[in-house]
C-alpha positions as CSV (number, residue, x, y, z in Angstrom):
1,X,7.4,25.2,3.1
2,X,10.6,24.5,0.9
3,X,10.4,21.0,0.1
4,X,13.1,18.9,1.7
5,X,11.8,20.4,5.2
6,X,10.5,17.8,7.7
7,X,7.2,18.4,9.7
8,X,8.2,19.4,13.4
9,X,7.5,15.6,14.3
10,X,9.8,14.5,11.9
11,X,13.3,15.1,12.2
12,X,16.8,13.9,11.7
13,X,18.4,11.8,13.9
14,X,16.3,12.3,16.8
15,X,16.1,9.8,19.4
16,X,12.6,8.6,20.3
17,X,10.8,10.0,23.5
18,X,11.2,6.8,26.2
19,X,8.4,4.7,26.6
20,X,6.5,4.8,30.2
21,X,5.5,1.0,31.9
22,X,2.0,1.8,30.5
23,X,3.0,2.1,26.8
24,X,4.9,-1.3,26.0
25,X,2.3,-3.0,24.6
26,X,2.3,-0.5,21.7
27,X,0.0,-0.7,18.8
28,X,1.7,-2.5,15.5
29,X,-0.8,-3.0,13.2
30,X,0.0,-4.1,9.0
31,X,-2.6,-4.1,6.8
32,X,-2.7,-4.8,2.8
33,X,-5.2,-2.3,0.9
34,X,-2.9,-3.8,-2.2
35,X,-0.9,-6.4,-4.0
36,X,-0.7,-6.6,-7.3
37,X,2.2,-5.4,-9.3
38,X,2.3,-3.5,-12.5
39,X,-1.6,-3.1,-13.4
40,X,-4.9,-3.7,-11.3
41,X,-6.6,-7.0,-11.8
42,X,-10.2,-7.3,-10.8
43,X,-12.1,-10.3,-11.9
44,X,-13.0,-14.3,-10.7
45,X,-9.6,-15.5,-10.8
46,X,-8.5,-12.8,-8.5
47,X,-11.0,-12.7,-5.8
48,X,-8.8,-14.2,-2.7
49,X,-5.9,-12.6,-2.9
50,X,-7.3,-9.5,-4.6
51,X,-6.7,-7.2,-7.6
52,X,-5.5,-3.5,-6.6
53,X,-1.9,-2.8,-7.1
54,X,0.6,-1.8,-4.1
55,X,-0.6,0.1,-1.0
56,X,0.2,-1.1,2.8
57,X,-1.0,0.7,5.7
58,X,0.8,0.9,9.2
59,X,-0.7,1.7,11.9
60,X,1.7,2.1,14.8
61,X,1.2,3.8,18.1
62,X,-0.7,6.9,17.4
63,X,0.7,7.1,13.8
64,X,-1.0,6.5,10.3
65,X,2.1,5.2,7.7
66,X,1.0,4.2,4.2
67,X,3.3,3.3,2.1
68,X,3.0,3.7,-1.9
69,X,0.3,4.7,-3.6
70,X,-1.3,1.9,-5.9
71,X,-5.2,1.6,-6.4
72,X,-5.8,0.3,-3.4
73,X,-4.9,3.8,-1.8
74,X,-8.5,4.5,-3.0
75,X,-10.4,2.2,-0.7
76,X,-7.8,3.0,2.5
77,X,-8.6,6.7,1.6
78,X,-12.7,5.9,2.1
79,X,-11.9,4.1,5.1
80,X,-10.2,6.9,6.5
81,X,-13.1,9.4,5.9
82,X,-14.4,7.7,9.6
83,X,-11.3,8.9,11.6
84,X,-11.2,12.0,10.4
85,X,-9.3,14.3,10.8
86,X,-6.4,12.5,10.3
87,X,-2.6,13.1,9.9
88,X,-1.0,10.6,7.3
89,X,2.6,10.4,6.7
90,X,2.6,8.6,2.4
91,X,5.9,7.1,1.6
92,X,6.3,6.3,-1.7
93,X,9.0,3.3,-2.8
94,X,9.3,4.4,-6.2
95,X,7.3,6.6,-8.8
96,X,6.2,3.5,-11.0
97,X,2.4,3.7,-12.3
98,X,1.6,0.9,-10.0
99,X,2.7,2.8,-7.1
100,X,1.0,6.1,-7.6
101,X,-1.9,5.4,-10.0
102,X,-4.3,5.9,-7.0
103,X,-3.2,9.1,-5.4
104,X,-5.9,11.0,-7.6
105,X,-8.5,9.2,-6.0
106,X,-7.5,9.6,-2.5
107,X,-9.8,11.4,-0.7
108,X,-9.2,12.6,2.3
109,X,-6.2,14.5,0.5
110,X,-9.2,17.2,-1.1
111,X,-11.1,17.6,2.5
112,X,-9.1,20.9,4.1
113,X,-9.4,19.4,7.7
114,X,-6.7,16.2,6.9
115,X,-3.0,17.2,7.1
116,X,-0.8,14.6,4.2
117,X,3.1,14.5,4.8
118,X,4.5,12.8,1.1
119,X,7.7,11.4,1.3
120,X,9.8,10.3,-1.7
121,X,13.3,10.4,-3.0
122,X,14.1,12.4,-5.9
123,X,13.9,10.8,-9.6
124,X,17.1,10.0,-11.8
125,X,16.1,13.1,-13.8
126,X,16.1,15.2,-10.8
127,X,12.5,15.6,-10.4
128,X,11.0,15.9,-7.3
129,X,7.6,13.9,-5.8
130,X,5.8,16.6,-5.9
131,X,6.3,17.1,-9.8
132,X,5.4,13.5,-10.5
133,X,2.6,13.4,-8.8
134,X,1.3,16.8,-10.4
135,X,2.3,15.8,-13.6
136,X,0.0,12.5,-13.6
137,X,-3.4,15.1,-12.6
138,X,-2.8,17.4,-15.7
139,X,-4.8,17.0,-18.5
140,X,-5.3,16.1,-20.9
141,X,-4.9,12.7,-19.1
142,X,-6.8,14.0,-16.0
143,X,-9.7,16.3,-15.4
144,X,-8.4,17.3,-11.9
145,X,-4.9,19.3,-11.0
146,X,-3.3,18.5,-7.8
147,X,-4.4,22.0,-6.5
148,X,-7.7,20.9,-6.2
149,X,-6.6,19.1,-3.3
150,X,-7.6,21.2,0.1
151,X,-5.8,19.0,2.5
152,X,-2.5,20.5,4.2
153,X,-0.6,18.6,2.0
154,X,3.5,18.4,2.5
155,X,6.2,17.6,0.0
156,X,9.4,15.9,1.8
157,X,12.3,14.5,-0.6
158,X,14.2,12.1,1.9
159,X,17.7,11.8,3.0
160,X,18.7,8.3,2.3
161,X,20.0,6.4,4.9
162,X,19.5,8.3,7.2
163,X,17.1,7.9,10.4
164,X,14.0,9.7,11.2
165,X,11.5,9.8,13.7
166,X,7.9,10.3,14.0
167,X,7.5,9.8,18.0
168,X,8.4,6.6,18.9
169,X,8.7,5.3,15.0
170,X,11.6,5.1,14.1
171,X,11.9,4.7,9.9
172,X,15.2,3.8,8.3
173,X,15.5,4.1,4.5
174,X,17.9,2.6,1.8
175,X,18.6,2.4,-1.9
176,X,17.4,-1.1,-3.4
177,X,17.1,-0.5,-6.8
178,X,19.5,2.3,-8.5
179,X,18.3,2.5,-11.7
180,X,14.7,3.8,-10.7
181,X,15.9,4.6,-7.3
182,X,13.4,2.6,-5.2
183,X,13.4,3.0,-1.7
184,X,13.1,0.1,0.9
185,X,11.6,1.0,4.6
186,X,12.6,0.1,7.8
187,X,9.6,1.0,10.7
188,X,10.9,0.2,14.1
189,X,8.9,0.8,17.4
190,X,9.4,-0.3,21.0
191,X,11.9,-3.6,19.6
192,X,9.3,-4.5,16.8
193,X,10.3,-3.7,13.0
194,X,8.7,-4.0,9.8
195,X,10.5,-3.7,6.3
196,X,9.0,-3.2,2.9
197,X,11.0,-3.5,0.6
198,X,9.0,-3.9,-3.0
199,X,11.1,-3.0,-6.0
200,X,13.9,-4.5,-5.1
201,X,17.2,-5.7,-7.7
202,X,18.4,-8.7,-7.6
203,X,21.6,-10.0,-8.3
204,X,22.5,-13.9,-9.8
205,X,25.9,-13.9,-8.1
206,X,25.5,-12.2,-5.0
207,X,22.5,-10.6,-2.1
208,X,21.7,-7.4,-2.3
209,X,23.4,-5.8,0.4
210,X,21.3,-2.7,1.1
211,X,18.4,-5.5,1.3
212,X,20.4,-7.6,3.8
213,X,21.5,-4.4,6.2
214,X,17.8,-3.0,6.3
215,X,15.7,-6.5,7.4
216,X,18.5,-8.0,9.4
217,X,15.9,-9.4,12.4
218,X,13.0,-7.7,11.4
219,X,10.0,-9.0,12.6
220,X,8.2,-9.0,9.1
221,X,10.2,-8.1,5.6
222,X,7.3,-7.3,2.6
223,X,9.1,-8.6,-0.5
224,X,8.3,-9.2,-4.1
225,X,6.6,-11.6,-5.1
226,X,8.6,-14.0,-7.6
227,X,8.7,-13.7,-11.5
228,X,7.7,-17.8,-11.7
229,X,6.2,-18.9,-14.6
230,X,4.0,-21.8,-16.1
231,X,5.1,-24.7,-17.4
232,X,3.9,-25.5,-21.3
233,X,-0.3,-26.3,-21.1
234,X,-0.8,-26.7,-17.5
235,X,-0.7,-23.3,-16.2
236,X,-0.1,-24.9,-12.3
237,X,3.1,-26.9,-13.7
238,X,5.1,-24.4,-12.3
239,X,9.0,-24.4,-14.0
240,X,10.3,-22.9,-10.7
241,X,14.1,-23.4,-11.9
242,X,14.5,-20.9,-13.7
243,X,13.4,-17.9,-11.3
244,X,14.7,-15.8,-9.0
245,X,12.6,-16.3,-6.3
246,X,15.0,-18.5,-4.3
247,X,17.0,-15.2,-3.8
248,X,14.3,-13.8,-1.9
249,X,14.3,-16.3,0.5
250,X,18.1,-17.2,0.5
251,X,18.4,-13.1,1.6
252,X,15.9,-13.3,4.3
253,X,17.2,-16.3,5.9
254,X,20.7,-15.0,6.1
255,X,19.0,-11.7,7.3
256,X,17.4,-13.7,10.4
257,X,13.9,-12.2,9.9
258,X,10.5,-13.9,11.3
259,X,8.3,-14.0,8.6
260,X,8.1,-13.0,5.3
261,X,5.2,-11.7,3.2
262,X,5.6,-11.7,-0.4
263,X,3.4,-9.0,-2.3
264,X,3.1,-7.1,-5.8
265,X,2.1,-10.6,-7.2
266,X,2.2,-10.5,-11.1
267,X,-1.3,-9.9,-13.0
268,X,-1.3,-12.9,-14.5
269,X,-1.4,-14.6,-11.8
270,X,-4.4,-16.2,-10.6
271,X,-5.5,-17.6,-6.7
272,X,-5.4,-21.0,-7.6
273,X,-1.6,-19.9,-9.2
274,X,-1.1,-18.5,-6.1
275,X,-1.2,-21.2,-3.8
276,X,1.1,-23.0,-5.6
277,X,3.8,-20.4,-4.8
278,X,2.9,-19.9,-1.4
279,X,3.0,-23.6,-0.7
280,X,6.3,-24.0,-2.7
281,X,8.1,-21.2,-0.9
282,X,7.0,-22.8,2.7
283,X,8.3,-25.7,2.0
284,X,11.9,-23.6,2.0
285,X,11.1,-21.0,4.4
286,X,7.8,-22.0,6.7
287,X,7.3,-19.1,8.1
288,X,6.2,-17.0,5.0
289,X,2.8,-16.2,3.0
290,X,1.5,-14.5,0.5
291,X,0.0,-10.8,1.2
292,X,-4.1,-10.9,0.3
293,X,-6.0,-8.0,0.0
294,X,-7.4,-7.0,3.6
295,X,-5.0,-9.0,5.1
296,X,-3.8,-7.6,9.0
297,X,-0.8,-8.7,10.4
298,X,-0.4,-7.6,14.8
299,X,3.1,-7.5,15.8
């Protein structure tokens, strides 16, 4: 299949089939197999909100989304090994090492019965998903090639900006970061909408706008977790003046979203760090927390 073809659920601009009486209450299920940015941090200080980098699964309706691909795709992968077989529609944000590092370790992509639909945008250098992803398996840097993978696996390079459907999903896409080209998400069902939108640039003087359009009165918008640092010798003296992190919540509230759930939190941060931010951002914008490993949000 060439690779900017779309599954025959997935297609352009399609409206979604209408909902009967007995499928409103519709199954919206967020759950965080990852949330660390940048490298995987296992260890004492990093037990409550946990140590695998980036990997959210959706599960909405009768559909399996998973979006980017950081370690923790490895434990959603065994606990998908239960439901098989399964069809799983992987959307990647970005090809950073913190969002793909776990793909080779996902293992219901090598057992032939599982059908994979892989959804990126293509690099700055033209490169497609499907090459970045095969170039991480070759060796010498690893033993196993992509091809050793049995699953039906499909390549899709997105159209940006525009709107696709997979049944009654509905998932919006935008630019939110030129420079590497990461893509934010927009998954809509029955009235209920989460965004993710990880890898994000942020501007000093103005909101990013792509950021505003996508979570204007979502439900739930995934952010960044904020660059704060330590202050001198007491690593909670937090110097949160000079951050950025008051952008992220400035841009939600003027998007009118619900809650917010900050993820990819920095590796050196620790839980007790943590909940320092999470109680200093409430205290701006109560209705947001930090994403822990395991956590499940129900919409």
């Amino acid at each position: 299949m060439p690779p900017d073809s779309k599954p025959a659920a997935l297609q352009s601009k399609v409206q979604p089939t209408p909902a009967h009486k007995d499928d409103l209450a519709v199954n919206f299920e967020v759950q965080f197999w990852g949330v660390r940015g940048q490298i995987a941090t296992p260890g004492k200080e990093t037990v409550r909100y946990g140590g695998n980098t980036s990997c959210v699964e959706m599960r909405v309706a009768d559909q399996c989304l998973i979006f980017d691909g950081g370690t923790g795709l490895r434990q959603l992968g065994n606990s998908l090994l239960s439901r098989m077989p399964i069809e799983a529609h992987l959307f990647f944000t970005h090809c950073h090492w913190d969002r793909i590092q776990g793909f080779p370790f996902f293992v219901p992509a090598f057992i032939p019965i599982n059908h994979i639909h892989i959804y990126g945008a293509t690099a700055s250098n033209g490169s497609t998903f499907k090459e970045r992803l095969s170039g991480q398996m070759l060796g010498p840097n690893f033993p196993v090639p992509i091809q050793v993978m049995q699953s039906k696996m499909e390549f899709h390079d997105l159209s940006i900006e525009e709107k696709e459907c997979l049944g009654n999903v509905i998932i919006e896409t935008s630019f939110l970061n030129y420079s590497h080209r990461s893509i934010g998400y927009r998954i809509t069902c029955q009235g209920k909408s989460v965004v993710y939108a990880t890898g994000t640039k942020y501007f000093p003087d103005h909101l990013n706008e792509n950021l505003l359009n996508l979570a204007h009165h979502a439900d739930v918008v995934i952010l960044d977790a904020p660059n704060v640092t330590s202050n001198g010798k007491n690593p909670l003296a937090i110097d949160w003046e000079n951050t950025p992190w008051q952008i992220s919540i400035e841009t939600a509230k003027e998007a009118e979203v619900k809650q917010v759930v900050i993820s990819l939190h920095n590796p050196e941060h620790s839980d007790d760090f943590l909940d320092k931010v999470e109680e200093k951002i409430q205290s701006v914008f109560s209705n947001a927390i930090l994403a822990r490993e395991g956590m499940i949000l129900s919409l």
